[in-house]
C-alpha positions as CSV (number, residue, x, y, z in Angstrom):
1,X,22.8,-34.3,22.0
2,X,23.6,-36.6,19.3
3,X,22.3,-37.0,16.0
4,X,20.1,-40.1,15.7
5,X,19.3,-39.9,12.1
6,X,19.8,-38.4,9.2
7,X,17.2,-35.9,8.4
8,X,16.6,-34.7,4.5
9,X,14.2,-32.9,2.4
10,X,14.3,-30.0,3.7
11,X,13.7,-26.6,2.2
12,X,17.1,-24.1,1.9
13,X,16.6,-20.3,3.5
14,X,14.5,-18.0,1.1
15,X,17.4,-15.9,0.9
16,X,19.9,-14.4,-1.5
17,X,17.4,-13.4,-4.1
18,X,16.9,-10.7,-5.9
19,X,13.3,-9.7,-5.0
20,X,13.0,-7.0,-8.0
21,X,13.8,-9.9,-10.6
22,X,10.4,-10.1,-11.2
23,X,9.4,-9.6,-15.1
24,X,5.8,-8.5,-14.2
25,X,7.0,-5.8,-12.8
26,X,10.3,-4.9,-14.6
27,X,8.0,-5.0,-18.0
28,X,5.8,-2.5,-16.1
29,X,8.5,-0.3,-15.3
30,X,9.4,0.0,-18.7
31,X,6.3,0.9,-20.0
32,X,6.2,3.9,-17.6
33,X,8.9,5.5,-18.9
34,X,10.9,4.5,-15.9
35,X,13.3,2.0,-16.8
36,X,16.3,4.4,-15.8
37,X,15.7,3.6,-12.3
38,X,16.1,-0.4,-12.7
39,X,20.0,-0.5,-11.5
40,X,18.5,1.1,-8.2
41,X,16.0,-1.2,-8.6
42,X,18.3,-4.4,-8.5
43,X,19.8,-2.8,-5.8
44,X,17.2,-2.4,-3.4
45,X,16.0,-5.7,-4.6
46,X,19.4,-7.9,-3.2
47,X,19.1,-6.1,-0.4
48,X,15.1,-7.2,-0.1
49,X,16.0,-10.4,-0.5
50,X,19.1,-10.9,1.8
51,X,19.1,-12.4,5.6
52,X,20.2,-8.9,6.7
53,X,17.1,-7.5,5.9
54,X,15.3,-10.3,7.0
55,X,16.5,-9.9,10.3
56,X,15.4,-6.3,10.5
57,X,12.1,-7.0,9.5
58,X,11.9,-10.1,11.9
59,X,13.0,-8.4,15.1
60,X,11.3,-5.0,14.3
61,X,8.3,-7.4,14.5
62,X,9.4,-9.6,17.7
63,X,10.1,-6.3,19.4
64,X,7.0,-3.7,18.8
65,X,7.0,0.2,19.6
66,X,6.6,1.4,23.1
67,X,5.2,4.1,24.6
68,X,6.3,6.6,27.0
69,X,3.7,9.3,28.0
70,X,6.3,10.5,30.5
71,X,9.9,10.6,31.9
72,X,11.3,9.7,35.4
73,X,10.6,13.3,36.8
74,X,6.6,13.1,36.0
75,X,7.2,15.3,32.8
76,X,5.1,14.5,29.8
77,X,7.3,13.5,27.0
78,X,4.8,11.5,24.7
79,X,7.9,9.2,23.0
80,X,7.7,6.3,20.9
81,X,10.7,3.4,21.2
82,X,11.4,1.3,18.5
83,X,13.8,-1.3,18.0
84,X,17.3,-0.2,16.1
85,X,16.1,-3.0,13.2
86,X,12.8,-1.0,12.4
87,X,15.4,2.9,12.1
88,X,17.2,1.1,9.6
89,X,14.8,-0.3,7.8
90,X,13.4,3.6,7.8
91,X,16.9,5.0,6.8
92,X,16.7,2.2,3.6
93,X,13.7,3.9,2.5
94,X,14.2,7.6,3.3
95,X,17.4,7.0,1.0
96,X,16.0,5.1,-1.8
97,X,12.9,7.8,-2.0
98,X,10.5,5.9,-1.2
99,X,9.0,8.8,0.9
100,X,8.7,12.2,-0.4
101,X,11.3,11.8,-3.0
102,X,9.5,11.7,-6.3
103,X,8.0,15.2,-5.9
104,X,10.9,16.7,-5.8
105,X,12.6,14.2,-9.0
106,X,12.2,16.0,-12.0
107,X,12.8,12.9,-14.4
108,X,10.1,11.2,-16.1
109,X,8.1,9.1,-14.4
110,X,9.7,9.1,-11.2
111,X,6.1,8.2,-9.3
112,X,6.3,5.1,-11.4
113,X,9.9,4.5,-10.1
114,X,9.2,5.0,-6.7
115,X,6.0,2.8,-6.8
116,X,8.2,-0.1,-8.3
117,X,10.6,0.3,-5.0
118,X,8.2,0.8,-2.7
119,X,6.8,-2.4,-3.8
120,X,10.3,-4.4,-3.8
121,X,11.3,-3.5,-0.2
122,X,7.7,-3.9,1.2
123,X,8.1,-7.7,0.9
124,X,10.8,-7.2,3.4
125,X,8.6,-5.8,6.0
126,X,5.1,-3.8,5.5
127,X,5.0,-2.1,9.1
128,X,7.2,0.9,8.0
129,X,6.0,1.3,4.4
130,X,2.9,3.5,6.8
131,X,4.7,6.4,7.7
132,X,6.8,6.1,4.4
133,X,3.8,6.2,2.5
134,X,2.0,8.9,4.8
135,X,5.0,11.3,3.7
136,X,4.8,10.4,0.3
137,X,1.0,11.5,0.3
138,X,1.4,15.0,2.8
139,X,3.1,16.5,-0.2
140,X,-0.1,17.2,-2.4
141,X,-2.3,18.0,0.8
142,X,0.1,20.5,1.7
143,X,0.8,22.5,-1.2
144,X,-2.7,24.0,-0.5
145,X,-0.8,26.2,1.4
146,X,1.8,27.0,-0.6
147,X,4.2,29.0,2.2
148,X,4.6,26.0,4.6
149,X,4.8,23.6,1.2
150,X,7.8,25.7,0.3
151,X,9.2,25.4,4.0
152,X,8.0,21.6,4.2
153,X,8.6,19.9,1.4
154,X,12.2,19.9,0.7
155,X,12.9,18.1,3.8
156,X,9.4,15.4,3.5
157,X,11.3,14.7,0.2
158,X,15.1,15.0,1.8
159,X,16.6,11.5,1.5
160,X,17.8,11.6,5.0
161,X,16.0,9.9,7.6
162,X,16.6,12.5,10.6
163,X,14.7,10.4,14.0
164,X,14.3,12.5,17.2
165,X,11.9,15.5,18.3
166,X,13.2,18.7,17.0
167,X,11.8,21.6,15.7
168,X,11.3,20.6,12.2
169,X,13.0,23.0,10.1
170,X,16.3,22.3,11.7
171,X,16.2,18.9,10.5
172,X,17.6,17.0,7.7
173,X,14.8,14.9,6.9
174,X,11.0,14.9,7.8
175,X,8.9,12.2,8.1
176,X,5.0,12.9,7.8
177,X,1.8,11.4,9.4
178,X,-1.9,11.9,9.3
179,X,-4.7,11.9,12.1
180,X,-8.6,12.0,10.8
181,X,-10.6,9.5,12.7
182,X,-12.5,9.8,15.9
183,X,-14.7,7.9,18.3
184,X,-17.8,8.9,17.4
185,X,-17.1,9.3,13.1
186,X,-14.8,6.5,12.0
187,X,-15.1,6.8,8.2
188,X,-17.5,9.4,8.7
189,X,-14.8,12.4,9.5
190,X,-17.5,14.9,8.6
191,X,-18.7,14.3,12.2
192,X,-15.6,15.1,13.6
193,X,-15.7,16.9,16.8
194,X,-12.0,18.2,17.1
195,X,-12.3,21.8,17.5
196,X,-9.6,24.8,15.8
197,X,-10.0,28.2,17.6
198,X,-8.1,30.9,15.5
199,X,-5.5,33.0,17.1
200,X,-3.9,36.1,16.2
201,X,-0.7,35.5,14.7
202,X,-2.9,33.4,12.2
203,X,-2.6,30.1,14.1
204,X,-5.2,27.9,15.5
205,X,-5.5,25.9,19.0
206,X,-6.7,22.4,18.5
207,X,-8.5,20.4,21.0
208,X,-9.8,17.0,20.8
209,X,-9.4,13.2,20.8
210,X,-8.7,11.7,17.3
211,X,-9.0,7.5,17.6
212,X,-6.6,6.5,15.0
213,X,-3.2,8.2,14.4
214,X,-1.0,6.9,12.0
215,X,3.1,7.1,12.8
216,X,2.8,8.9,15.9
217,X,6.1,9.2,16.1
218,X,6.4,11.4,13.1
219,X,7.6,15.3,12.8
220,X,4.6,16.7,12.0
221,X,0.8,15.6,11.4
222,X,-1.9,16.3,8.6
223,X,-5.4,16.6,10.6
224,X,-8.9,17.6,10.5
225,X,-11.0,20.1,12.9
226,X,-13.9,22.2,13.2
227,X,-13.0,25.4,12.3
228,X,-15.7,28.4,12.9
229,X,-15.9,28.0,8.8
230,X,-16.7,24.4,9.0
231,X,-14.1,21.3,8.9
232,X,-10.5,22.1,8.2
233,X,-7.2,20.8,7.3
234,X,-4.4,21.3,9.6
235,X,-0.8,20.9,9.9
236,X,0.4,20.3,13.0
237,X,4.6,20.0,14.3
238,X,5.3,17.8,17.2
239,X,7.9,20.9,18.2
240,X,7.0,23.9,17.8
241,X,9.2,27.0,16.2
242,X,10.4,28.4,19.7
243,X,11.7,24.4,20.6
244,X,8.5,23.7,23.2
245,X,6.2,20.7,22.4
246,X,3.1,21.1,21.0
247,X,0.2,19.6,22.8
248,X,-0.3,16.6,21.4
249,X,-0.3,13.5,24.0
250,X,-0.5,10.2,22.9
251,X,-3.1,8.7,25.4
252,X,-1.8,4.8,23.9
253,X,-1.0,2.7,21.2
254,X,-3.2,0.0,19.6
255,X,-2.8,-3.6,20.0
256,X,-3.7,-4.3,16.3
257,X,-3.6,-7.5,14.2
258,X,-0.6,-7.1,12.4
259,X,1.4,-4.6,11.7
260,X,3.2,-4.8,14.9
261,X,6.3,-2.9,13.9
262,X,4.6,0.2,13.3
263,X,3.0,2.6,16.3
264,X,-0.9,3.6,15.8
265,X,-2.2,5.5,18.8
266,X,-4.9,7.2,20.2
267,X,-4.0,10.9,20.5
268,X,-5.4,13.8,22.7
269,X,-5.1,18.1,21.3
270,X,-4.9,19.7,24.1
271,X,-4.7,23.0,22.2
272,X,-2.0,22.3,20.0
273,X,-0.8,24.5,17.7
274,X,-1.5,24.3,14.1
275,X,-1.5,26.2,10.4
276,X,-4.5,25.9,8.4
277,X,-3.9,23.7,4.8
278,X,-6.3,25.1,2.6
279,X,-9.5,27.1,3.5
280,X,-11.8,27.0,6.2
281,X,-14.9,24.4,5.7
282,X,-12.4,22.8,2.6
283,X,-10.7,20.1,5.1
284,X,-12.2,16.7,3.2
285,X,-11.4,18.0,-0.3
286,X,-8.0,19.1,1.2
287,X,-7.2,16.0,2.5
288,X,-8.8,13.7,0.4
289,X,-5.2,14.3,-1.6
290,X,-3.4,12.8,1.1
291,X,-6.1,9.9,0.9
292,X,-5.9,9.5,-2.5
293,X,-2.0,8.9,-2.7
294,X,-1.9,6.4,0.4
295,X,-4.9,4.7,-1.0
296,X,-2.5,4.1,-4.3
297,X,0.2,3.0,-1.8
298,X,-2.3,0.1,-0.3
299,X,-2.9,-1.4,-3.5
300,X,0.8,-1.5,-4.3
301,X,1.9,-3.1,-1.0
302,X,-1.4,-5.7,-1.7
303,X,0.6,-6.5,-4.6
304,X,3.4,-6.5,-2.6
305,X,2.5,-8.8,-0.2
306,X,0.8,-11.2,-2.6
307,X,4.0,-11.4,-5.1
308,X,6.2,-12.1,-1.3
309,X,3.8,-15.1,-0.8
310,X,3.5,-16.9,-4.2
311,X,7.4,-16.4,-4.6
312,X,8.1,-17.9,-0.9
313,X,4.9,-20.9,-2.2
314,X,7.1,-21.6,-5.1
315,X,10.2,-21.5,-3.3
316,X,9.1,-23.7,-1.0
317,X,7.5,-26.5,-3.7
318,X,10.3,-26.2,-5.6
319,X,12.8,-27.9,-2.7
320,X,10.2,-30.1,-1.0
321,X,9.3,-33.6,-1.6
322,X,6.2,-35.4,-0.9
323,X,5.0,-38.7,-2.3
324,X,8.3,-39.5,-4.8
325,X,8.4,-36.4,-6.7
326,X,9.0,-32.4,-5.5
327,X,5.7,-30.7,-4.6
328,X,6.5,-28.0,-7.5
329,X,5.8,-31.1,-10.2
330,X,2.2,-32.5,-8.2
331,X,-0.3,-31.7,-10.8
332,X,-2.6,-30.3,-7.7
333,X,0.1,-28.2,-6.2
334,X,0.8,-26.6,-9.6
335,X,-2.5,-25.3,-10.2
336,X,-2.3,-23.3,-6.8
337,X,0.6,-22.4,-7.3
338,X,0.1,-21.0,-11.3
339,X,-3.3,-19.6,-9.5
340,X,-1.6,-17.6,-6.5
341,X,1.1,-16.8,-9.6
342,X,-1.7,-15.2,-11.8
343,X,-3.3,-13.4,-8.7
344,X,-0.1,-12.0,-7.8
345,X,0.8,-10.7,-11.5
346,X,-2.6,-9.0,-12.2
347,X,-2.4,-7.1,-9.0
348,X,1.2,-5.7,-10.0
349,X,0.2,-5.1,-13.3
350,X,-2.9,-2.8,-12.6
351,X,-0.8,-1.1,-9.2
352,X,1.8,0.1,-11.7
353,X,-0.8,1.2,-14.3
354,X,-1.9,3.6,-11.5
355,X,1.2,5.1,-10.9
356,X,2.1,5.3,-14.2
357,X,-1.3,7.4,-14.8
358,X,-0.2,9.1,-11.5
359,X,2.5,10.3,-13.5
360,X,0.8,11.4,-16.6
361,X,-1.9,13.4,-14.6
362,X,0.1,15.0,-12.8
363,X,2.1,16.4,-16.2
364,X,-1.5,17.4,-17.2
365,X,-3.4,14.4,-18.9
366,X,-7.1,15.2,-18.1
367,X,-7.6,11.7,-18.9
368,X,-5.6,9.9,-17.1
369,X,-6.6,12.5,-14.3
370,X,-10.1,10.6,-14.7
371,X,-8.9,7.1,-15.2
372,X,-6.5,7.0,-12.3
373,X,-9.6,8.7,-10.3
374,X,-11.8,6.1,-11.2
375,X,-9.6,3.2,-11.3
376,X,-7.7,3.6,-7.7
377,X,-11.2,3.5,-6.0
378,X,-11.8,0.2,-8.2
379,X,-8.3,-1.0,-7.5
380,X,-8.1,0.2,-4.0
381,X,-11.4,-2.2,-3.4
382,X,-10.7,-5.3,-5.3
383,X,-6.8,-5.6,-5.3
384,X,-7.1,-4.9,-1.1
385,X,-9.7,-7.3,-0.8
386,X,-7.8,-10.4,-2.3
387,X,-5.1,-10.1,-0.2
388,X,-5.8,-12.6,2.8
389,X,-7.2,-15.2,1.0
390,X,-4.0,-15.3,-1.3
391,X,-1.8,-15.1,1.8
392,X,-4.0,-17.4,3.8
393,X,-3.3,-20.2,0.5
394,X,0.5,-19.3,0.0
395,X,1.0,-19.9,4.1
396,X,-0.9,-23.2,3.4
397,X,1.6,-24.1,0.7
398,X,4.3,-24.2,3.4
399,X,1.9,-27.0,5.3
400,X,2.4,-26.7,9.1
401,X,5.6,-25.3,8.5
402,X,4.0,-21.9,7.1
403,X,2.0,-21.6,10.3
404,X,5.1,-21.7,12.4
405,X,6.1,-17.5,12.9
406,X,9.8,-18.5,12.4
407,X,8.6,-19.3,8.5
408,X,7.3,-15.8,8.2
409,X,4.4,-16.7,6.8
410,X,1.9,-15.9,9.7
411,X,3.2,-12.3,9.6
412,X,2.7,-11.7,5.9
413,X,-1.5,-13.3,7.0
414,X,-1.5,-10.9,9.7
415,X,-0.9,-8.0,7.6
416,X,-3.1,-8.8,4.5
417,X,-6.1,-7.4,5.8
418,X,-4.6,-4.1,7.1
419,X,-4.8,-2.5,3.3
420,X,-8.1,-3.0,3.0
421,X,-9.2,-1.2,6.3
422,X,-6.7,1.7,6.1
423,X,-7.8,4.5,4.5
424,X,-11.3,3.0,4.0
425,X,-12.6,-0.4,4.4
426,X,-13.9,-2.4,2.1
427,X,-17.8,-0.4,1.4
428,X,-15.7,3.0,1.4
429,X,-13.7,2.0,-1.2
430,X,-16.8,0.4,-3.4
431,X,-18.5,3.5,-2.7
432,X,-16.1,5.5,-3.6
433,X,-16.2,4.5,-7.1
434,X,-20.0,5.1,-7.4
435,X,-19.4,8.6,-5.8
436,X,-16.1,9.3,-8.3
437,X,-19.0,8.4,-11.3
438,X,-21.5,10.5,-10.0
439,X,-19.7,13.5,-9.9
440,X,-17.6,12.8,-13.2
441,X,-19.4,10.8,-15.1
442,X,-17.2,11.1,-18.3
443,X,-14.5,9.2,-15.8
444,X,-16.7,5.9,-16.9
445,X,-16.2,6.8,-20.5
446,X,-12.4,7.1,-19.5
447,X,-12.0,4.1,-17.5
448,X,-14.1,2.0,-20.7
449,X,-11.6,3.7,-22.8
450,X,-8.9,1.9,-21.3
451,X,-10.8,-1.3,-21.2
452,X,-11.3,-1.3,-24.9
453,X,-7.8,-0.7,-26.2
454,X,-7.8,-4.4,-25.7
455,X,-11.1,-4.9,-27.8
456,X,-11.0,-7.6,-29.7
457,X,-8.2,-9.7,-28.1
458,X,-9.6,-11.8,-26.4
459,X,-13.1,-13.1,-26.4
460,X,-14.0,-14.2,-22.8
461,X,-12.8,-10.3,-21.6
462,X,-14.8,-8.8,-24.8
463,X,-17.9,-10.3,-22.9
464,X,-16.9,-9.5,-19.3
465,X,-16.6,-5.9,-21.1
466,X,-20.2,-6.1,-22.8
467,X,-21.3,-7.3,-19.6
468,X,-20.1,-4.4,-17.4
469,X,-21.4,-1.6,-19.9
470,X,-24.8,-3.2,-19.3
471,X,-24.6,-3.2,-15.6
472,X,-23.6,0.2,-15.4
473,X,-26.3,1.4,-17.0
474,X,-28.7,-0.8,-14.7
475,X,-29.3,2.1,-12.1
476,X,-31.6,-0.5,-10.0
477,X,-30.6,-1.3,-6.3
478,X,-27.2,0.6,-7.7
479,X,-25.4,1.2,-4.1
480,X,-26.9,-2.8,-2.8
481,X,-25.1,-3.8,-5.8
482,X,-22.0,-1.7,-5.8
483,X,-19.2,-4.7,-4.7
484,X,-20.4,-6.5,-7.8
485,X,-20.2,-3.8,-9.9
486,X,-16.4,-2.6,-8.4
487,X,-15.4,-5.9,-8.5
488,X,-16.7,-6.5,-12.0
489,X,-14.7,-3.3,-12.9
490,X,-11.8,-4.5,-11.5
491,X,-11.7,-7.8,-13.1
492,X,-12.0,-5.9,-16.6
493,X,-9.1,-3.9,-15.7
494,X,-7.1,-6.6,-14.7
495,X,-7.5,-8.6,-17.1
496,X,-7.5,-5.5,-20.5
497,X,-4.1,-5.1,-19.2
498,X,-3.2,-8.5,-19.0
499,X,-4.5,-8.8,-22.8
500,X,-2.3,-6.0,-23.7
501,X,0.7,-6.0,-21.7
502,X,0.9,-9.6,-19.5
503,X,2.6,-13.0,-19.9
504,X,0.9,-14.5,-22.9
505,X,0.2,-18.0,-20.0
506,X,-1.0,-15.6,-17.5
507,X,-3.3,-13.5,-20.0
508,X,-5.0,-17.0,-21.0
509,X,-5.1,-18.3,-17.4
510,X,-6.6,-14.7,-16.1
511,X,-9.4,-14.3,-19.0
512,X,-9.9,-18.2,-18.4
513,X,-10.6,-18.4,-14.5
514,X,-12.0,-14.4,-13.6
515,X,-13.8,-13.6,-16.4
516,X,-14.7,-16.5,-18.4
517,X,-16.2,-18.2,-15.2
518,X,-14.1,-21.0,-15.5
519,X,-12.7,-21.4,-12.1
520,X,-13.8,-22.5,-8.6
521,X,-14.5,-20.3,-5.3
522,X,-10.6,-21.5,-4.1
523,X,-7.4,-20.7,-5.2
524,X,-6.1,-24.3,-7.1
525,X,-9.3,-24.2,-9.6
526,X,-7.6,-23.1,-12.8
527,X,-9.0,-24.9,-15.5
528,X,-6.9,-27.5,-17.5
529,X,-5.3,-26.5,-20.6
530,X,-3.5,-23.6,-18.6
531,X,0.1,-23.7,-18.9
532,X,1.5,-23.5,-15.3
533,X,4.7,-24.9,-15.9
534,X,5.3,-20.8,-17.8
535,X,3.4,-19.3,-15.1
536,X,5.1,-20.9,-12.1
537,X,8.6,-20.2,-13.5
538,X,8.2,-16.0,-13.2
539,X,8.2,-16.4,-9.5
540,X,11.3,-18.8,-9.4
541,X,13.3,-16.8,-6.8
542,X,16.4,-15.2,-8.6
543,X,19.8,-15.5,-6.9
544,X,21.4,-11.8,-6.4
């Protein structure tokens, strides 16, 4: 067909970037202790940003898992397809440790390191980062049995991705997943059902129906059942030592939201095999470790996703015209913008603290043990919870275009809420915090501890400070109250960091709109006097 006019203004491919050129997150990095991984880093990041790995994420999504419960004969074979895109976007990540890696790195900081890549190549395509992030968080669950640890670990942390059901200790690379919730429980696991008959040789047959799965596809499986001591932790292989498969049968996979790359499914024990992780009647304290370290993962692919959608916003205005002048310079469209910039920056900032205190508790730092406990059940609320809105207002940047699935945009909407449902929803996580207080109270003196090293710095977060000591020690209505109070905490964290450690304009614009009240109920109510020509220009996409 012929051309029958000339068409302009339109908006170049948001590719050939380098998705880790991002300052909020290099500067965190570095204060880590982890700036010897930044030439990975880059790395990863022009590969984030290239139309290869757009295209793996794309058709990984256009083409979802399939299950087949059994082969052409009748036998049961319980496998998962996937599309070749979503194995090498695996393989990228199993070789750039995302997974398992840092427990096995002995260089400082290397939970920091991996938190700043796991955040980088999830803008590519958040469907994978689950069982990536479910291996990363076996590791501490298991070493409460330290035998299978020793057996187990160096190949969770192997930077070989190994796909195919074998018995796992003749593989190269393991990947890990995690199965707690049933029908009848949910959140509650404590009225799990599952039931763990001990055998002999020191094993235990499993039998039950658990309702989520996460990465059924995956070597082996961290779970919970009723043990005659009470509820357990488990370990269970998809093949077993002698090269039979376990019972585990995947009865289907769930038509979710988003998230359409990866497999969830529902998942019967027919008395499989499995090794207790810890002791009899520990399982929630045993796996709440597992919990702990995905629930860090959530808040960094939040970040994640939000720092993909101001970046493509600002990409976008930057190239588009409307009404004589690119969107990027209409004074309306650069307060969203600078808004969805300042949203994105204080959810990085506060991620990498958490690793970073990851990090330092684990090398023995009693408090950061208590601030990290304290603030990833703050973070893990708040940070999770802003997500759709801010993906929701960067899709709406794009105009009609953003709505259309070939901008990407819809797909980075449907997977905003998935964080803040997975390992806990939204009243989990806020009471969470309240139960982390009650049962170590001196982790409120740490977590204020860390809000007043920026004391005095600025006035409008002194107050929001002042303000949450007095609410805390308001016990009235305390649970009815507890998403004010989380999100209140939250908001202090944010912004004592951004005091201390952010963009001088995004500091100002932060204190100014979320704690100093100053701001509307919408993204796009900054108040004047913000400078959002600085703030807009750290999320100018980078050419690699």
């Amino acid at each position: 067909m012929t051309a029958t006019h000339e068409v302009t203004n339109q908006v170049p491919l948001p590719y050939g970037h380098d998705t880790a050129a991002d300052p909020a997150l290099l500067a965190a990095l570095e204060r880590a202790g982890a700036g010897w991984a930044e030439p990975e880093l880059r790395e990863l990041g022009r590969l984030a940003g290239s139309e290869q790995a757009a295209e793996w994420g794309r058709l990984a999504n256009e083409n979802p898992p399939v299950l087949r419960t059994h082969d052409r004969f009748g036998h049961r074979i319980d496998e998962v397809e996937f599309h070749p895109y979503w194995h090498e976007l695996m393989r990228t990540a199993v070789a750039h440790g995302l997974h398992a890696a840092p427990w096995q790195d002995e260089r400082p900081a290397a939970h920091a390191a991996r938190a700043a890549k796991f955040f980088v190549w999830g803008q590519v395509e958040a469907g994978h980062t689950c069982p990536i992030s479910m291996t990363y968080a076996a590791v501490p669950a298991l070493r409460a049995n330290p035998a299978l640890a020793g057996e187990l670990e160096p190949l969770l942390a192997a930077k070989e991705y190994d796909y195919g059901l074998r018995e796992p200790r003749t593989k190269r690379g393991l990947i890990a997943g995690m199965s707690m919730t049933e029908k009848q429980g949910g959140s509650d696991v404590r009225a799990n059902t599952t039931s763990a008959a001990p055998q002999p040789d020191g094993s235990y047959r499993i039998s039950g129906h658990k309702w989520f799965t996460s990465a059924p596809m995956s070597d082996l499986f961290l779970t919970l059942a009723q043990a005659p001591g009470g509820l357990s932790c488990f370990v269970l292989p998809r093949i077993l030592p002698d090269g039979g498969r376990n019972r585990l049968h995947l009865m289907r996979l769930k038509d979710k939201l988003g998230n359409k790359s990866n497999a969830s499914a529902e998942l019967e024990y027919d008395g499989a095999v499995g090794w207790l992780v810890g002791e009899e009647g520990r399982g929630v304290p045993t796996i709440i470790e597992m919990v702990n370290m995905t629930r860090l993962d959530c808040t960094i692919g939040a970040a994640s996703g939000m720092r993909h959608g101001a970046t493509r916003a600002v990409h976008h205005a930057l190239h588009r015209r409307a009404f004589g002048k690119a969107l990027v310079d209409q004074p309306l469209m650069r307060n969203v913008l600078a808004d969805l910039v300042v949203e994105s920056e204080a959810a990085t900032t506060v991620a990498m603290r958490l690793a970073q205190s990851t990090d330092l508790a684990l090398a023995g730092d009693e408090n950061e043990a208590l601030v990290r406990r304290l603030g990833l059940a703050v973070a893990k609320y708040w940070v999770c919870k802003r997500g759709p809105a801010h993906s929701a207002e960067a899709l709406e940047c794009l105009g009609g275009n953003g709505y259309v699935e070939e901008s990407g945009m819809p797909r980075l909407y449907r997977e905003a809420p998935l964080v803040s449902i997975w390992e806990g929803s939204g009243n989990v996580a806020a009471l969470d915090a309240l139960r982390a207080m009650a049962k170590r109270p001196e982790s409120v003196e740490a977590f204020l501890g860390e809000l007043d090293a920026a004391a005095g710095a600025d006035r409008r977060l002194d107050a929001a400070v002042a303000g949450l000591r007095k609410e805390l020690g308001d016990l009235t209505d305390l649970e009815y109250r507890t998403r004010r109070l989380v999100e209140s905490m939250a908001l202090a964290f944010q912004g004592s960091l951004l005091v201390r450690y952010g963009d001088p304009a995004v500091a100002d614009a932060f204190c100014a709109g979320r704690l100093g009240g100053d701001h509307g109920a919408a993204f796009g109510t900054l108040p004047t006097g913000v400078d959002t020509g600085a703030i807009i220009d750290r999320a100018r996409p980078v050419p690699a």
